[in-house]
C-alpha positions as CSV (number, residue, x, y, z in Angstrom):
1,X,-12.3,-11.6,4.2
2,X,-12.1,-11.9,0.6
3,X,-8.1,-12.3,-1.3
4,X,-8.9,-8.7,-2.6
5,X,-8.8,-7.9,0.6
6,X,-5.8,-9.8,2.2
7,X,-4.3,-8.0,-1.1
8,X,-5.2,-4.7,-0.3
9,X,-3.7,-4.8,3.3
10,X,-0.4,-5.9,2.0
11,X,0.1,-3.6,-0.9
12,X,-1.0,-1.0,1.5
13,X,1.7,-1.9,3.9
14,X,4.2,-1.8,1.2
15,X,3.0,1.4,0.0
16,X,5.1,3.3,2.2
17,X,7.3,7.0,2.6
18,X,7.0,10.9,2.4
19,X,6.5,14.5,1.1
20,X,9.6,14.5,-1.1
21,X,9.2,17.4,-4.1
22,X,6.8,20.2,-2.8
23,X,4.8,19.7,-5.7
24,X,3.7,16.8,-4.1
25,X,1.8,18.3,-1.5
26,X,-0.4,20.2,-4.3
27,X,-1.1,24.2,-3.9
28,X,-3.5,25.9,-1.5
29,X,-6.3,24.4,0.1
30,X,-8.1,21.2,-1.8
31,X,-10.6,21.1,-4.0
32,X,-11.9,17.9,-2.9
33,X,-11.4,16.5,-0.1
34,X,-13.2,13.0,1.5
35,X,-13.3,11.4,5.1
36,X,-14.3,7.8,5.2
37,X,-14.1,5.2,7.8
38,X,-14.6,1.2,7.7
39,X,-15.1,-1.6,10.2
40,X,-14.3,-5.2,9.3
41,X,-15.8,-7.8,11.3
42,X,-14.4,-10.9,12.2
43,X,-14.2,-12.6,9.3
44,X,-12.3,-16.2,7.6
45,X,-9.7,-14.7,5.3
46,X,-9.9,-17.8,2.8
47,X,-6.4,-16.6,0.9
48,X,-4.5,-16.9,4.2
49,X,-6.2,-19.7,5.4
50,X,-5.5,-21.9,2.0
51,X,-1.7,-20.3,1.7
52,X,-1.1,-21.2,5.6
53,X,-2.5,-24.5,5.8
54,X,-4.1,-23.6,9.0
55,X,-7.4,-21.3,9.8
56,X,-7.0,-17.3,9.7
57,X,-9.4,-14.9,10.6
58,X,-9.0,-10.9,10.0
59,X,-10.2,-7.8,11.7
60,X,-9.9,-4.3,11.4
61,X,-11.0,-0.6,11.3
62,X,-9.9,2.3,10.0
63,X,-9.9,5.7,8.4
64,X,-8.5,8.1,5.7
65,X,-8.4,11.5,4.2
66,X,-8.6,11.9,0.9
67,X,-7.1,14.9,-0.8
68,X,-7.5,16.2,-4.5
69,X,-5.7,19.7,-5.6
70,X,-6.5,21.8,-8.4
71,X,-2.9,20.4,-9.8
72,X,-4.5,16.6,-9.9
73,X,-2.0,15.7,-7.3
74,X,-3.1,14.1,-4.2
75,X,-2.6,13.3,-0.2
76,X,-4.5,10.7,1.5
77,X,-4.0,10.3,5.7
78,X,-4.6,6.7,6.6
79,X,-4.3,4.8,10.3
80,X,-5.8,1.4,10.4
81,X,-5.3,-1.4,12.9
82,X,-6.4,-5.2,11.6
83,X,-5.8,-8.5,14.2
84,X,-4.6,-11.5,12.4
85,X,-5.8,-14.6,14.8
86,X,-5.8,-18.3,14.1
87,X,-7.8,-20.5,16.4
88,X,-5.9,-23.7,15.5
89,X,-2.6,-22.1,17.0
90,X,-3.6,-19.8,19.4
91,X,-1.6,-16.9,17.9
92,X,-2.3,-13.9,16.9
93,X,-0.8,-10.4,14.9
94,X,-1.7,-7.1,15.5
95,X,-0.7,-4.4,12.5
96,X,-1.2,-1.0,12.9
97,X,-0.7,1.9,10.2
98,X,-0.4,5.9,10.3
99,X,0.7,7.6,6.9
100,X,0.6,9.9,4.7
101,X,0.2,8.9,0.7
102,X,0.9,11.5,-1.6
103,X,0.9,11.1,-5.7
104,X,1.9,13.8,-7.9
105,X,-0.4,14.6,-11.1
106,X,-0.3,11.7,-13.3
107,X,2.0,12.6,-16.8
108,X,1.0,10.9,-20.5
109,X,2.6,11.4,-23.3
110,X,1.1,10.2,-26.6
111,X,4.0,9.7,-29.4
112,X,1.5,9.5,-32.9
113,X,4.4,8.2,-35.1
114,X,5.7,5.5,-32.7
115,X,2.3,4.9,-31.5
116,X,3.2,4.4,-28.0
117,X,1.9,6.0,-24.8
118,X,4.7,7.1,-21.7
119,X,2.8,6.8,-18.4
120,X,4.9,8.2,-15.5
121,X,4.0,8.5,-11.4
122,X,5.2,9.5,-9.1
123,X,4.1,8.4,-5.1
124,X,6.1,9.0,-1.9
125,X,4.3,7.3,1.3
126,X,5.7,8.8,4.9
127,X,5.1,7.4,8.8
128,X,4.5,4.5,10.2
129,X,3.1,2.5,7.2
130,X,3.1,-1.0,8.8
131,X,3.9,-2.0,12.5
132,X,3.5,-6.1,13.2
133,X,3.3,-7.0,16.5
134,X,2.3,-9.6,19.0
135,X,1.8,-10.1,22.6
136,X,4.4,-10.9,24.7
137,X,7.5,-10.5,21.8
138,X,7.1,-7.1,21.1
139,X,7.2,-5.5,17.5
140,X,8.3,-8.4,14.4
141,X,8.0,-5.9,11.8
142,X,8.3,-2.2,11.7
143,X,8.4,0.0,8.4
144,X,8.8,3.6,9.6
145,X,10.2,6.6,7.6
146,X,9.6,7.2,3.6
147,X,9.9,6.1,0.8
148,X,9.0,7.3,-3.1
149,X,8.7,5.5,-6.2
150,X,8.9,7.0,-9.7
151,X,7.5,4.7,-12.1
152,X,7.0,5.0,-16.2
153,X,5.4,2.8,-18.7
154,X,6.1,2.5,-22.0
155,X,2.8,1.4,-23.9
156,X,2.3,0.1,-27.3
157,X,-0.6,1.7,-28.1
158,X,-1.4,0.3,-32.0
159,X,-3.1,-2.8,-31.5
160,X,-6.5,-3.4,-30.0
161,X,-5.2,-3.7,-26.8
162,X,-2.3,-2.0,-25.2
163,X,1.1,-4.1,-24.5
164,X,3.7,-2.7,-22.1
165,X,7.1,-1.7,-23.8
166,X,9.0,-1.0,-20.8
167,X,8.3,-0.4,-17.3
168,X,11.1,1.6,-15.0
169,X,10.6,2.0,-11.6
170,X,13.1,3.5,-8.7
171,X,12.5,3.1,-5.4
172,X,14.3,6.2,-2.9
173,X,13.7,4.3,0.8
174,X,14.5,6.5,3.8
175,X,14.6,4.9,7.3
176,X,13.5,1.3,8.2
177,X,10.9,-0.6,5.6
178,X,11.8,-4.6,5.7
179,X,8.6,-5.0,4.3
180,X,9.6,-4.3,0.9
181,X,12.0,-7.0,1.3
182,X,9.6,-9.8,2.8
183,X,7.4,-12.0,1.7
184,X,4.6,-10.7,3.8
185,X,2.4,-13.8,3.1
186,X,5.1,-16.3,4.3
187,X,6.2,-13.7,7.1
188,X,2.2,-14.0,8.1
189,X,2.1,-18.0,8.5
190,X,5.4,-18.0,10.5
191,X,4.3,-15.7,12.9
192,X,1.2,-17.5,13.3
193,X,2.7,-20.7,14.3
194,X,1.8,-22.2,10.6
């Protein structure tokens, strides 16, 4: 497996909460909506193998629901489960994931005489967005609960390319999420005897 997607498997496990505001949810029934599913096969994951020192090899399937309202909000439904394994030590993780993602309408604002762009989101993740486990010990790692982060970017807008201003970001956390606090990488080599 590729770093991008060692990457994407840990930002999606700290990606993590609820439904907070109902406008997050979106109105009525969606105007889009997508259903995908993916197998990975057993492949060398080349970031975790370098980082750990030892070999690493990454599996997984899952599937999601994508939701788009006529608001621009939207709700995905995700469960995956991936196995973390390395043949040098024997060991091997198991992480599992069912949430629910959920992203309010995207808000710009364009200020002409300042020439800056405000960028604010607004995402709240809910379940269980990242359970690490392994036989014989039991659960390592369990992020359950929500959490929502409100984020806004201040861009300046004049040159040729845009250069961030400020960037704000507060995190509400309800119920257990350690992973926001550990370095999953690290946490990731430990557990695998690294």
């Amino acid at each position: 497996m590729k770093r991008f997607g060692t990457v994407s498997l840990l930002v999606m496990g700290l990606l993590v909460g609820t439904l907070a505001p109902a406008a997050l949810a979106g109105q009525g029934k969606p105007i889009e909506r997508e259903k995908s599913t993916f197998e990975q096969p057993l492949e060398r994951d080349d970031f975790l193998s370098d980082v750990c020192g030892i070999e690493v090899y990454v599996e997984g399937s899952g599937r999601d629901t994508f939701n788009l309202f006529e608001d621009g909000s939207t709700v995905v439904h995700y469960g995956s489960t991936f196995i973390v394994h390395s043949p040098d030590t024997g060991e091997t993780l198991y992480r599992t994931e069912a949430a629910k993602f959920n992203a309010a309408p995207e808000t710009e604002v364009f200020d002409p005489e300042a020439e800056t762009l405000t960028v604010s989101f607004d995402e709240t993740f809910t379940g269980l967005p990242a359970k690490w486990s392994k036989r014989g010990e039991g659960v390592l790692l369990r992020d359950a609960g929500w959490v929502r982060f409100q984020q806004t970017v201040v861009l300046d807008v004049s040159g040729p390319e845009p250069e961030v201003i400020s960037f704000e970001q507060t995190v509400t956390v309800r119920g257990p999420h350690p992973e926001l606090e550990t370095d999953v990488v690290a946490f990731i080599c430990d557990a695998l005897g690294a």
